[in-house]
N, CA, C and O atoms as CSV, one atom per row, in Angstrom:
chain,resi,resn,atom,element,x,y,z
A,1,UNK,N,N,-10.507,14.817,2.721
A,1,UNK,CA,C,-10.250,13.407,2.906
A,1,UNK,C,C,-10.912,12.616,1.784
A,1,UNK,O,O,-11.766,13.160,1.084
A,2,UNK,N,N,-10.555,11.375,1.593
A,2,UNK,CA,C,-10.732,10.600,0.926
A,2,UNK,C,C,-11.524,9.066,1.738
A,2,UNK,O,O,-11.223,8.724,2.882
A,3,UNK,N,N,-12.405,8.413,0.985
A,3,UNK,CA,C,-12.477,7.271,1.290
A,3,UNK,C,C,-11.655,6.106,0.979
A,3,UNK,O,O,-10.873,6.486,0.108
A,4,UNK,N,N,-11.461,5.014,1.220
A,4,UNK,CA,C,-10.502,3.694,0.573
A,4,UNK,C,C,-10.930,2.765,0.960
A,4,UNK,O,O,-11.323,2.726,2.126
A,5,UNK,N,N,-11.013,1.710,0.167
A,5,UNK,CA,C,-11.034,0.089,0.611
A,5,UNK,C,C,-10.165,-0.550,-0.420
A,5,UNK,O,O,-10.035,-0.255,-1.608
A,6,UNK,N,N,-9.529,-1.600,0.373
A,6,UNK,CA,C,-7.919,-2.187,0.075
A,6,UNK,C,C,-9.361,-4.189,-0.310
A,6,UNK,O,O,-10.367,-4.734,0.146
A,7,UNK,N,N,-8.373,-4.336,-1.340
A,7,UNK,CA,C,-9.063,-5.450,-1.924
A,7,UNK,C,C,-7.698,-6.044,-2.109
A,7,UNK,O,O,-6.607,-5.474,-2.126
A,8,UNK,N,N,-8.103,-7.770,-2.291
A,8,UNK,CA,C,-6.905,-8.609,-2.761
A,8,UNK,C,C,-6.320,-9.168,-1.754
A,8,UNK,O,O,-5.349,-9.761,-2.222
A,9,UNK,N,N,-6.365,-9.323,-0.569
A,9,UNK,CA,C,-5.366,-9.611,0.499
A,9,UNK,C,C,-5.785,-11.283,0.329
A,9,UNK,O,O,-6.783,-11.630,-0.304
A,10,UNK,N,N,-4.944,-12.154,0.935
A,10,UNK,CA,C,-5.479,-13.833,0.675
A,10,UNK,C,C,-4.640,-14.233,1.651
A,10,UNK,O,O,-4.172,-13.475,2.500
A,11,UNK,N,N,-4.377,-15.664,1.550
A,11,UNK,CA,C,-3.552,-16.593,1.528
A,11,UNK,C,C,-2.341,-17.361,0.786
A,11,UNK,O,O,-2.750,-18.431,0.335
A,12,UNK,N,N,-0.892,-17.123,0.509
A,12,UNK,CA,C,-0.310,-17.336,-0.217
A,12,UNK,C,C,1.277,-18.600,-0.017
A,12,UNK,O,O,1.257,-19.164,1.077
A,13,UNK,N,N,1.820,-18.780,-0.427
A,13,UNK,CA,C,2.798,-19.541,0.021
A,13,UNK,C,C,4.282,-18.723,-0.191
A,13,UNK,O,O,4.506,-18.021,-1.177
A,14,UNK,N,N,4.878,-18.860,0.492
A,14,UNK,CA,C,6.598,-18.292,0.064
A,14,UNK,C,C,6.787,-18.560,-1.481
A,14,UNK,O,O,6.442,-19.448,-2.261
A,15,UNK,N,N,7.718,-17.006,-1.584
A,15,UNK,CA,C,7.580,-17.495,-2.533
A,15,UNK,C,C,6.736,-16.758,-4.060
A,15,UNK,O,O,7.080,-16.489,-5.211
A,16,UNK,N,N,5.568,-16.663,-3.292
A,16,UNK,CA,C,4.600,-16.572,-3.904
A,16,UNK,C,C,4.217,-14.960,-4.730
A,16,UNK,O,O,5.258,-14.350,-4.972
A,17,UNK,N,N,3.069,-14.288,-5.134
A,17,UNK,CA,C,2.635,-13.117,-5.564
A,17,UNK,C,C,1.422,-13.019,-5.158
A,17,UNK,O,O,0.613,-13.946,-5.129
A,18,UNK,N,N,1.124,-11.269,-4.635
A,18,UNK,CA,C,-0.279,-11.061,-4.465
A,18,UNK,C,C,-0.071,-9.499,-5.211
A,18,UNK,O,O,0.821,-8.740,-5.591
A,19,UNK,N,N,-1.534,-9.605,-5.127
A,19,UNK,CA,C,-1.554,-7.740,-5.965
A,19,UNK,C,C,-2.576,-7.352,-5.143
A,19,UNK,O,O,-3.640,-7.959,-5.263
A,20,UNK,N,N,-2.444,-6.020,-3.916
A,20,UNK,CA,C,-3.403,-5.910,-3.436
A,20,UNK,C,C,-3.537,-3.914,-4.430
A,20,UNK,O,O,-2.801,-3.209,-5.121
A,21,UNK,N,N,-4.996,-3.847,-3.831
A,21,UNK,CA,C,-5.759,-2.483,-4.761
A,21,UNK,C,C,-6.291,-1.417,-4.042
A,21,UNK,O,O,-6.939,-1.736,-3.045
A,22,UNK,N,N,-6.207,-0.494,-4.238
A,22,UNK,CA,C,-7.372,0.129,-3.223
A,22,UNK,C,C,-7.755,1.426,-4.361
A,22,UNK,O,O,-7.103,2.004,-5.231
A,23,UNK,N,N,-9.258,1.543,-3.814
A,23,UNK,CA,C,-9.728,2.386,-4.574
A,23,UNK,C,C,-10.237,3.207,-3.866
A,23,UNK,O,O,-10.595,2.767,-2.773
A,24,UNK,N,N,-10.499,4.715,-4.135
A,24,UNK,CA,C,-10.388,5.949,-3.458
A,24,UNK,C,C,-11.979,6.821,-4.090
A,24,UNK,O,O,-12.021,7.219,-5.254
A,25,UNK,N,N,-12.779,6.944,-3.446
A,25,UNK,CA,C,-13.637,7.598,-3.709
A,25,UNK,C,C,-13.505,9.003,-3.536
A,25,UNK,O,O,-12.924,9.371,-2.516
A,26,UNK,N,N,-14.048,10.101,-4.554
A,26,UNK,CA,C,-13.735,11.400,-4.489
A,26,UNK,C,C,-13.340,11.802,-5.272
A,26,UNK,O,O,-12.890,10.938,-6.025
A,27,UNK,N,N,-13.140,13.313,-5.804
A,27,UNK,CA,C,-12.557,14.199,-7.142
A,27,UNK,C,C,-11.107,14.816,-7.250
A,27,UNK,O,O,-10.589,15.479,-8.149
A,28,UNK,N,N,-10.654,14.403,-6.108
A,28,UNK,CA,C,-8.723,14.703,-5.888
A,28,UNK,C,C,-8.231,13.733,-5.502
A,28,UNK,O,O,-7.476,13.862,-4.539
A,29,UNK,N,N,-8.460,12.232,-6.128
A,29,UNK,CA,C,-7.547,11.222,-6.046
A,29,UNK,C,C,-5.909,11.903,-6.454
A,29,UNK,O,O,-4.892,11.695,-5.793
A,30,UNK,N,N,-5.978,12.519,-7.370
A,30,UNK,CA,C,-4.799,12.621,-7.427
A,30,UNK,C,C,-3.768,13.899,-7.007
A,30,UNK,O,O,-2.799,14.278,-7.664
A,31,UNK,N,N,-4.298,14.503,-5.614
A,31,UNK,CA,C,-3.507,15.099,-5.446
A,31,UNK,C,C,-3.700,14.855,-4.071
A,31,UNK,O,O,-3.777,15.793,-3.278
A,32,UNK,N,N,-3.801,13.475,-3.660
A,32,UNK,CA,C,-2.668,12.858,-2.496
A,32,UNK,C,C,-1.730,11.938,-2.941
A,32,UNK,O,O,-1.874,11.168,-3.890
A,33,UNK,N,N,-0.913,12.032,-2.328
A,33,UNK,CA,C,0.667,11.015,-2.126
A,33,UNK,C,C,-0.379,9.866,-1.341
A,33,UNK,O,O,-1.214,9.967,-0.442
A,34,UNK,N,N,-0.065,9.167,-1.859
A,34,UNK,CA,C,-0.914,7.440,-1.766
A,34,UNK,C,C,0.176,6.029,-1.031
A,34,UNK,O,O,1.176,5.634,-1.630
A,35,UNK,N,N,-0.204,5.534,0.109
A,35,UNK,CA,C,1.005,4.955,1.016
A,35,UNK,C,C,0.021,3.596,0.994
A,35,UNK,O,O,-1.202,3.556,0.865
A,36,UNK,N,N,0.843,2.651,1.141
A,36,UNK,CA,C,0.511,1.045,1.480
A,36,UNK,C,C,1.552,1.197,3.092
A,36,UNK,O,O,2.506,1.956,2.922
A,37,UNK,N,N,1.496,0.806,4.022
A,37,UNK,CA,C,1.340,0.401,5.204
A,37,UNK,C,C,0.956,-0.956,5.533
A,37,UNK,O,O,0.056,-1.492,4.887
A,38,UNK,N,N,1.746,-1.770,6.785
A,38,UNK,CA,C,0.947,-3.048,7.478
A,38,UNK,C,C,1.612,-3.050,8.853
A,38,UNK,O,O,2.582,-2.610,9.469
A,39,UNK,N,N,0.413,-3.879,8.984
A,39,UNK,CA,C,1.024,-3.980,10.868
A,39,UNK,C,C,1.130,-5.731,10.928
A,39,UNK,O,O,0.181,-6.465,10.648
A,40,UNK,N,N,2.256,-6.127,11.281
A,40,UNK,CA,C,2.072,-7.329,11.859
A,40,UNK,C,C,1.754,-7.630,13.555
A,40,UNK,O,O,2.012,-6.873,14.491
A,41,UNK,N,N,1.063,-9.095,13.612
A,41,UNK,CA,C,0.441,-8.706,15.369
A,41,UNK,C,C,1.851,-8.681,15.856
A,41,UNK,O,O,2.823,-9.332,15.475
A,42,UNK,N,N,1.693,-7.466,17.108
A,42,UNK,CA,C,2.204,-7.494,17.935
A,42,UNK,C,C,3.244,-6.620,17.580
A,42,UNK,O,O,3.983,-6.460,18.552
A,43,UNK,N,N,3.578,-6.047,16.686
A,43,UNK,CA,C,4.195,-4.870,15.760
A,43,UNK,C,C,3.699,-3.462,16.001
A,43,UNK,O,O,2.785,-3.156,16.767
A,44,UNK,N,N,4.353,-2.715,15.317
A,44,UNK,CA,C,3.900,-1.167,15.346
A,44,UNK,C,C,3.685,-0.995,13.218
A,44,UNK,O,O,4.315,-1.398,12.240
A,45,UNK,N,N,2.640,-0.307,13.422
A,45,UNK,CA,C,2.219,-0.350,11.970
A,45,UNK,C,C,3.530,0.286,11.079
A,45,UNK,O,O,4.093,1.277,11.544
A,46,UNK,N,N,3.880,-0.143,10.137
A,46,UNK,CA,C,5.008,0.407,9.167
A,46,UNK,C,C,4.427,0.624,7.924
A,46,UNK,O,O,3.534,-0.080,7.455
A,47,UNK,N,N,5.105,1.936,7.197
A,47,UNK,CA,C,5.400,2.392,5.663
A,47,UNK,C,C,5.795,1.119,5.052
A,47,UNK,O,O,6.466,0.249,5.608
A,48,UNK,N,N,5.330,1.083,3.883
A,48,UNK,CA,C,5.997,-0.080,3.080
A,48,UNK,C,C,6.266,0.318,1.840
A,48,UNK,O,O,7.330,-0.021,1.322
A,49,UNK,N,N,5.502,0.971,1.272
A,49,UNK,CA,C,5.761,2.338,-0.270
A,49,UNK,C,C,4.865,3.181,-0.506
A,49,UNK,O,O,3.695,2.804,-0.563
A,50,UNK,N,N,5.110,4.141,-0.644
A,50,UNK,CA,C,4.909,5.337,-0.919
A,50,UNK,C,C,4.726,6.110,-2.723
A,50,UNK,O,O,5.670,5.801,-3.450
A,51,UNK,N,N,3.717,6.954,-3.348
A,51,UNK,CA,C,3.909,6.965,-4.624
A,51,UNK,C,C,3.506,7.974,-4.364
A,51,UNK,O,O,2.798,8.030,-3.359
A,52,UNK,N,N,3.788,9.346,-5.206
A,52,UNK,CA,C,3.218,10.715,-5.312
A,52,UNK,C,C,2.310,10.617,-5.914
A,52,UNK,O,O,1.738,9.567,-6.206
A,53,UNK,N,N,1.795,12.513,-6.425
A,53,UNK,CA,C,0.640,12.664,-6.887
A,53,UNK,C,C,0.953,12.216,-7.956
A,53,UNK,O,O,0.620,11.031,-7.914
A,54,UNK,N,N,1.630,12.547,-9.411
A,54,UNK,CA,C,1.453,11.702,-10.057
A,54,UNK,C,C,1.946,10.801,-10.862
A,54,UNK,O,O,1.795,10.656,-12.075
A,55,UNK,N,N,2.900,9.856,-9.646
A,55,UNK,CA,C,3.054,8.288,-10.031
A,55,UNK,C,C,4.690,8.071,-10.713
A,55,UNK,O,O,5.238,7.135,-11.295
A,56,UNK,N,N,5.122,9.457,-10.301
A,56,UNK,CA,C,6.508,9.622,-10.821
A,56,UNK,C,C,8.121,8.984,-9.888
A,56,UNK,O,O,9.192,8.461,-10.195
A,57,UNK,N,N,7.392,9.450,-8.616
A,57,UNK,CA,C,8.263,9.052,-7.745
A,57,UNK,C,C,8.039,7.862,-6.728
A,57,UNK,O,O,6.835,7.922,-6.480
A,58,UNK,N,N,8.520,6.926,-6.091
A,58,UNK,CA,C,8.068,6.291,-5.385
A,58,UNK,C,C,8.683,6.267,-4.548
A,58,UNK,O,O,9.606,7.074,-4.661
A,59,UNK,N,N,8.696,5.557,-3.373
A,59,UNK,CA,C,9.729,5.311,-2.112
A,59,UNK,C,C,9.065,3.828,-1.742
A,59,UNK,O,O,7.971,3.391,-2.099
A,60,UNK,N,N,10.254,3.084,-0.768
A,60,UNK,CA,C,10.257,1.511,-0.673
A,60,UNK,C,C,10.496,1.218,0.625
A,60,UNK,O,O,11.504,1.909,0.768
A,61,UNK,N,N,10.293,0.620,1.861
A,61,UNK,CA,C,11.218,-0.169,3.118
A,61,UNK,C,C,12.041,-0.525,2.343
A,61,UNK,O,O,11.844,-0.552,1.128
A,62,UNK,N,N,13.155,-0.874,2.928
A,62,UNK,CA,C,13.990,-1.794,2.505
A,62,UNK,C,C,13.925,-3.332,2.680
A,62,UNK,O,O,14.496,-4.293,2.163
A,63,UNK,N,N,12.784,-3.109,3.832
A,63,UNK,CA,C,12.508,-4.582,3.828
A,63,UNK,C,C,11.446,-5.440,2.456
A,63,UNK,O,O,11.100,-6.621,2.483
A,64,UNK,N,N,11.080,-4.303,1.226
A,64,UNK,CA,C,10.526,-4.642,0.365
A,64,UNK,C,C,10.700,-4.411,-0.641
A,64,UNK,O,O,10.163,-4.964,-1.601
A,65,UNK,N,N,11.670,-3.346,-0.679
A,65,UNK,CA,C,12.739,-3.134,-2.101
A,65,UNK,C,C,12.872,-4.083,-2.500
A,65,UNK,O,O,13.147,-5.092,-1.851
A,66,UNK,N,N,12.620,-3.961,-4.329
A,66,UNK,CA,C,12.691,-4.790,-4.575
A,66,UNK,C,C,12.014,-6.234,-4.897
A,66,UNK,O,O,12.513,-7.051,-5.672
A,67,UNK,N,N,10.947,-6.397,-4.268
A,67,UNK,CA,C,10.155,-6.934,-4.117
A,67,UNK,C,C,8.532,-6.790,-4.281
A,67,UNK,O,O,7.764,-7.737,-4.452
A,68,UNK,N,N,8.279,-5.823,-4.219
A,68,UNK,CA,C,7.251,-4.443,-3.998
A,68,UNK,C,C,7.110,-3.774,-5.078
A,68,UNK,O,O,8.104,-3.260,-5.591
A,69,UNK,N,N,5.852,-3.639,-5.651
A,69,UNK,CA,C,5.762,-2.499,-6.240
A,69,UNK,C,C,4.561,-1.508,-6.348
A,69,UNK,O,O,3.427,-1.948,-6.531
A,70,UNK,N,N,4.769,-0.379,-6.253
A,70,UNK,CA,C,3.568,0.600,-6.126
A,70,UNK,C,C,3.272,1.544,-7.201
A,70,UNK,O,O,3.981,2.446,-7.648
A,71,UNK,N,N,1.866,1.100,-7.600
A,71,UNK,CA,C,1.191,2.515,-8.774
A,71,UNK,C,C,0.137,2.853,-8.443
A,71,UNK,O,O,-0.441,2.542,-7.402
A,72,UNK,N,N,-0.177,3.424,-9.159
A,72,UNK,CA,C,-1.464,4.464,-9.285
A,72,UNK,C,C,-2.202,4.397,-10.836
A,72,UNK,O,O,-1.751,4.199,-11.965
A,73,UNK,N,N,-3.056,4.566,-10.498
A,73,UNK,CA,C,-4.501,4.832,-12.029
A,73,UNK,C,C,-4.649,5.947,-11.687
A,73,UNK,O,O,-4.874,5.822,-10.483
A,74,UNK,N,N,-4.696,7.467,-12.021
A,74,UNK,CA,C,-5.499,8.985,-11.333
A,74,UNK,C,C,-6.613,8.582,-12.442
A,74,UNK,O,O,-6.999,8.757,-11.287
A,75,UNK,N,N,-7.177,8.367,-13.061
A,75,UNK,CA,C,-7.933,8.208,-13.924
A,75,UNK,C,C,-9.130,6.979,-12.979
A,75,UNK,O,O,-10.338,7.213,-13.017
A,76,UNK,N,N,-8.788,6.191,-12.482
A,76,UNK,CA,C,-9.493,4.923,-12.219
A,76,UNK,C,C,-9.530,5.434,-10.710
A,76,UNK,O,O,-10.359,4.806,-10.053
A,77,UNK,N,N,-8.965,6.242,-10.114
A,77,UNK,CA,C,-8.631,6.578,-8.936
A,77,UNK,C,C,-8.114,5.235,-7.946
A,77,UNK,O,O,-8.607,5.073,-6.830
A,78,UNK,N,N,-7.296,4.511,-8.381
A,78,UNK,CA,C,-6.691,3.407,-7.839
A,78,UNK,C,C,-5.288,3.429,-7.577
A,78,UNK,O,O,-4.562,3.909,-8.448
A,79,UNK,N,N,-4.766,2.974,-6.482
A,79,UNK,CA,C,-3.515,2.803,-6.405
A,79,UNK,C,C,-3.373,0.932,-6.061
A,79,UNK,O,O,-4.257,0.169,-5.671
A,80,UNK,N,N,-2.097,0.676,-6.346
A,80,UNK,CA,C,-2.048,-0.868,-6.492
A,80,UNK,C,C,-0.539,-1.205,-6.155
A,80,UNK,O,O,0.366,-0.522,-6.635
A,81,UNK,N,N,-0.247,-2.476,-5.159
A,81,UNK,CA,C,0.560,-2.782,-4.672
A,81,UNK,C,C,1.073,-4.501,-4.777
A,81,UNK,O,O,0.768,-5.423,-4.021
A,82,UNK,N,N,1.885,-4.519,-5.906
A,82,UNK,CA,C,2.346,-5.616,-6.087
A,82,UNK,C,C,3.285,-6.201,-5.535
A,82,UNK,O,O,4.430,-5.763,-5.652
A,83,UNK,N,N,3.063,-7.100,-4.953
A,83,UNK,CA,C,3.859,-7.817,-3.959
A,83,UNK,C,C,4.457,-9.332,-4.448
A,83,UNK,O,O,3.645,-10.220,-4.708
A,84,UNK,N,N,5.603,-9.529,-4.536
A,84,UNK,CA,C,6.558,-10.734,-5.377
A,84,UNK,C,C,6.971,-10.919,-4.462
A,84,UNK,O,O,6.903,-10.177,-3.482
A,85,UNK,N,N,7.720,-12.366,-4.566
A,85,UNK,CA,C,8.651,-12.806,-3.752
A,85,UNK,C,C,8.062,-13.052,-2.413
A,85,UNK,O,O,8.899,-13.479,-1.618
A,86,UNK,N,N,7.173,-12.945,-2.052
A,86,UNK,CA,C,6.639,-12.834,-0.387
A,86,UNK,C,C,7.338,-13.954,0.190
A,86,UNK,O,O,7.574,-15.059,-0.297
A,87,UNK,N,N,7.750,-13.264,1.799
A,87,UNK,CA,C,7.965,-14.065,2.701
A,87,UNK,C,C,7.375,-13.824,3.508
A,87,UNK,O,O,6.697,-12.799,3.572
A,88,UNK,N,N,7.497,-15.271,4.958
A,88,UNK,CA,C,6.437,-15.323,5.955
A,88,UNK,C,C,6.203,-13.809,6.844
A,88,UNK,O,O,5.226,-13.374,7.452
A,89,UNK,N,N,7.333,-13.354,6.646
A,89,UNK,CA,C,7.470,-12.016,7.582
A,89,UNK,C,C,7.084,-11.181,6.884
A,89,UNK,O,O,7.555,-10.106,7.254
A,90,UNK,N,N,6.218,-11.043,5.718
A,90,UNK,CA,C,5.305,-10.163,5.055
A,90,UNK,C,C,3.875,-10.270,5.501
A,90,UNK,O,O,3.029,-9.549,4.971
A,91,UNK,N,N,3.549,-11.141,6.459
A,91,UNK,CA,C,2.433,-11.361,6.536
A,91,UNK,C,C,1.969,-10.247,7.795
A,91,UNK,O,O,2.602,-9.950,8.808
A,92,UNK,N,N,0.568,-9.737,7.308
A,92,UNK,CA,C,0.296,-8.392,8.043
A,92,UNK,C,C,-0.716,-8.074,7.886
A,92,UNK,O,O,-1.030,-8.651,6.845
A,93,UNK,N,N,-1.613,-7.459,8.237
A,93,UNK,CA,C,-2.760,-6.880,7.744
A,93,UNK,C,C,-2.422,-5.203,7.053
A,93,UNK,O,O,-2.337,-4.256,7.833
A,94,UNK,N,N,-2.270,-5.020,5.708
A,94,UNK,CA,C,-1.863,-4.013,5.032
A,94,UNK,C,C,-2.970,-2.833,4.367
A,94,UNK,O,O,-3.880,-2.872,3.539
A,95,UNK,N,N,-2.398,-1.880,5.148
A,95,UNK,CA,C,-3.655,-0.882,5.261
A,95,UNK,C,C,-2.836,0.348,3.617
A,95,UNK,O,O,-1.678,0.474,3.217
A,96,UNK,N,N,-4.077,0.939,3.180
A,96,UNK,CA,C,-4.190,2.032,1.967
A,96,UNK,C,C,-4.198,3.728,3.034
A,96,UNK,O,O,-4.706,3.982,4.126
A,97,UNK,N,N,-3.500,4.455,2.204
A,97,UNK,CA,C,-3.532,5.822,2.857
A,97,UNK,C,C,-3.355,6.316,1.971
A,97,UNK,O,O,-2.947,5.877,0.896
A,98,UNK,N,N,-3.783,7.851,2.434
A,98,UNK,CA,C,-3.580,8.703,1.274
A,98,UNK,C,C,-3.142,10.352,2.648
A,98,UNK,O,O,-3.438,10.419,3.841
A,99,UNK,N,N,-2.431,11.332,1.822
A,99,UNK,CA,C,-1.824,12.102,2.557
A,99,UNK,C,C,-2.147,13.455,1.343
A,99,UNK,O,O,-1.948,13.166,0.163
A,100,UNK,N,N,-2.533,14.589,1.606
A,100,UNK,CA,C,-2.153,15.949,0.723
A,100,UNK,C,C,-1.484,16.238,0.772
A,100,UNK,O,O,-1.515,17.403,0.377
A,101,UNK,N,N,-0.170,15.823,1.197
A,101,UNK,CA,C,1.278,16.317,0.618
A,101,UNK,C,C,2.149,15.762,-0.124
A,101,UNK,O,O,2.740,14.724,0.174
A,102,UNK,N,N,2.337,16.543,-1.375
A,102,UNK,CA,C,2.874,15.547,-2.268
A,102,UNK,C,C,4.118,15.661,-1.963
A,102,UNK,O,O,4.777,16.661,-2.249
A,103,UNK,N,N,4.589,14.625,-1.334
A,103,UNK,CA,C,6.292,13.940,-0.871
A,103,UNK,C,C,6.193,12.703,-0.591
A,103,UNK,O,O,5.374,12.527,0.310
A,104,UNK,N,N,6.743,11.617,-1.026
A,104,UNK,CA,C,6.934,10.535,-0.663
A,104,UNK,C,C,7.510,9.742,0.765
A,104,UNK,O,O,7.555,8.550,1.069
A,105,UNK,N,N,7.938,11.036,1.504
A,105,UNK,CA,C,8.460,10.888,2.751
A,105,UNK,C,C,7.676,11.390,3.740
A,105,UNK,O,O,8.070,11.204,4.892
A,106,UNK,N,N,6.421,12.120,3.527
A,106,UNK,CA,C,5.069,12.006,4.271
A,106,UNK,C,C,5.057,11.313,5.506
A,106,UNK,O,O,5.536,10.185,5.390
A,107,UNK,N,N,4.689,11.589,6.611
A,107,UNK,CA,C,4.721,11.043,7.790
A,107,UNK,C,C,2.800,11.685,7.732
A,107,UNK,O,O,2.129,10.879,8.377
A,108,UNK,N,N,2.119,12.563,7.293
A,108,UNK,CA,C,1.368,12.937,7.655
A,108,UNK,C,C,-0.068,12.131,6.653
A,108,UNK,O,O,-0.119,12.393,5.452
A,109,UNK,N,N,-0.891,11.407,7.132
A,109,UNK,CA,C,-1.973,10.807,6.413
A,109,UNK,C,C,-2.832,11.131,7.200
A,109,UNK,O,O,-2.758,11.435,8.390
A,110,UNK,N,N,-4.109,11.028,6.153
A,110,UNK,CA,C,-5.180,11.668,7.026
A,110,UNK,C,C,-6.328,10.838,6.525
A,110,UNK,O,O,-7.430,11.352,6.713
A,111,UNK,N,N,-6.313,9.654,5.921
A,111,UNK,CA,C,-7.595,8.868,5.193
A,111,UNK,C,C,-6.782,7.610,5.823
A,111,UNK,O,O,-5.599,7.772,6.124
A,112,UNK,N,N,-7.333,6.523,5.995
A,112,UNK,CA,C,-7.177,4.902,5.928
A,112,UNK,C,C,-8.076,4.176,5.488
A,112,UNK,O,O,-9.232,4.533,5.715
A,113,UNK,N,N,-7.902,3.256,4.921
A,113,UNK,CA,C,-8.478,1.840,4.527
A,113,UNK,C,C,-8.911,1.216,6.089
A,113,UNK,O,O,-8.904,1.620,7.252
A,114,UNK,N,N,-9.229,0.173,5.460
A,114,UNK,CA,C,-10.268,-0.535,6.416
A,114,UNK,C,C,-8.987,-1.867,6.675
A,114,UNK,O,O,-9.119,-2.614,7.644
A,115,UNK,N,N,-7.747,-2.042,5.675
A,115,UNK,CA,C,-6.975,-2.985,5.694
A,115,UNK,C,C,-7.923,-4.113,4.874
A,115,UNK,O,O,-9.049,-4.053,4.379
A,116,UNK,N,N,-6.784,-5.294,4.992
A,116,UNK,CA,C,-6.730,-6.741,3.951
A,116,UNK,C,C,-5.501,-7.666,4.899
A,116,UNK,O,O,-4.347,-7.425,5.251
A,117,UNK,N,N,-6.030,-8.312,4.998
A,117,UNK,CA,C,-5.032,-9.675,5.539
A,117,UNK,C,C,-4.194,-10.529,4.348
A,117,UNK,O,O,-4.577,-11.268,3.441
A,118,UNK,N,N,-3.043,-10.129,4.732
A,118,UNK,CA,C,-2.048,-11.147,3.899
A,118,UNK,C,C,-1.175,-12.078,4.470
A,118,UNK,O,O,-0.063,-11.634,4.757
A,119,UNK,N,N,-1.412,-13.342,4.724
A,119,UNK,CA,C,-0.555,-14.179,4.941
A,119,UNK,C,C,0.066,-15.188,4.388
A,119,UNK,O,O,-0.599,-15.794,3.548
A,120,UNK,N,N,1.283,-15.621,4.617
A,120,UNK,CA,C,2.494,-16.069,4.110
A,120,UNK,C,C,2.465,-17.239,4.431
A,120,UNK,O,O,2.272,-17.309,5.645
A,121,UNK,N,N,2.538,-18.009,4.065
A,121,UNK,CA,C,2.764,-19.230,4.671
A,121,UNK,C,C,4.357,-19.843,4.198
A,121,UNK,O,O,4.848,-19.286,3.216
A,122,UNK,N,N,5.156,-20.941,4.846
A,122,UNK,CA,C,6.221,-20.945,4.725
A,122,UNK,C,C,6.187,-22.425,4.533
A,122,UNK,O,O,7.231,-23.046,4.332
């Protein structure tokens, strides 16, 4: 396992851009598949993108295709999630994961973040 803490989460307006970060303590950052996740209240927590080990492939919701984007540093041991366009229904508390299987379609994580609050305002 890995450690993580997710940085960057704020307050933003429609519309708007955030870049949230998370950084991964440990010597095999890069051989987990690295996931951004959020739960809005009253929701069930969701995938939002997905990036392999190393940074080749990605996967998207469709509710953020497009909008979204996910990398990785293996060097800095960071992965980073740029978020454009936000709308109010992006707003969530968005948690960092990391998984040892390198597939982007991973259902299996085994580290979390502590999360970051992002809200939207409209």
């Amino acid at each position: 396992q890995v450690q993580l803490v997710e940085s960057g989460g704020g307050l933003v307006q429609a519309g708007g851009s955030l870049r949230l970060s998370c950084r991964a303590s440990g010597r095999t950052f890069s051989r987990y598949t690295m996931g951004w996740f959020r739960q809005a209240p009253g929701k069930e927590r969701e995938s939002a993108a997905a990036i392999d080990w190393s940074g080749s492939i990605t996967a998207y919701a469709d509710s953020v295709k497009g909008r979204f984007t996910i990398s990785r540093d293996n060097a800095a041991n960071t992965v980073d999630l740029q978020m454009d366009s936000l709308k109010p229904e992006d707003t969530a508390v968005y948690y960092c994961a990391a998984s040892p299987l390198n597939y982007v379609g991973t259902t299996v994580y085994d580290s979390w973040g502590q999360g970051t609050q992002v809200t939207v305002s409209s």
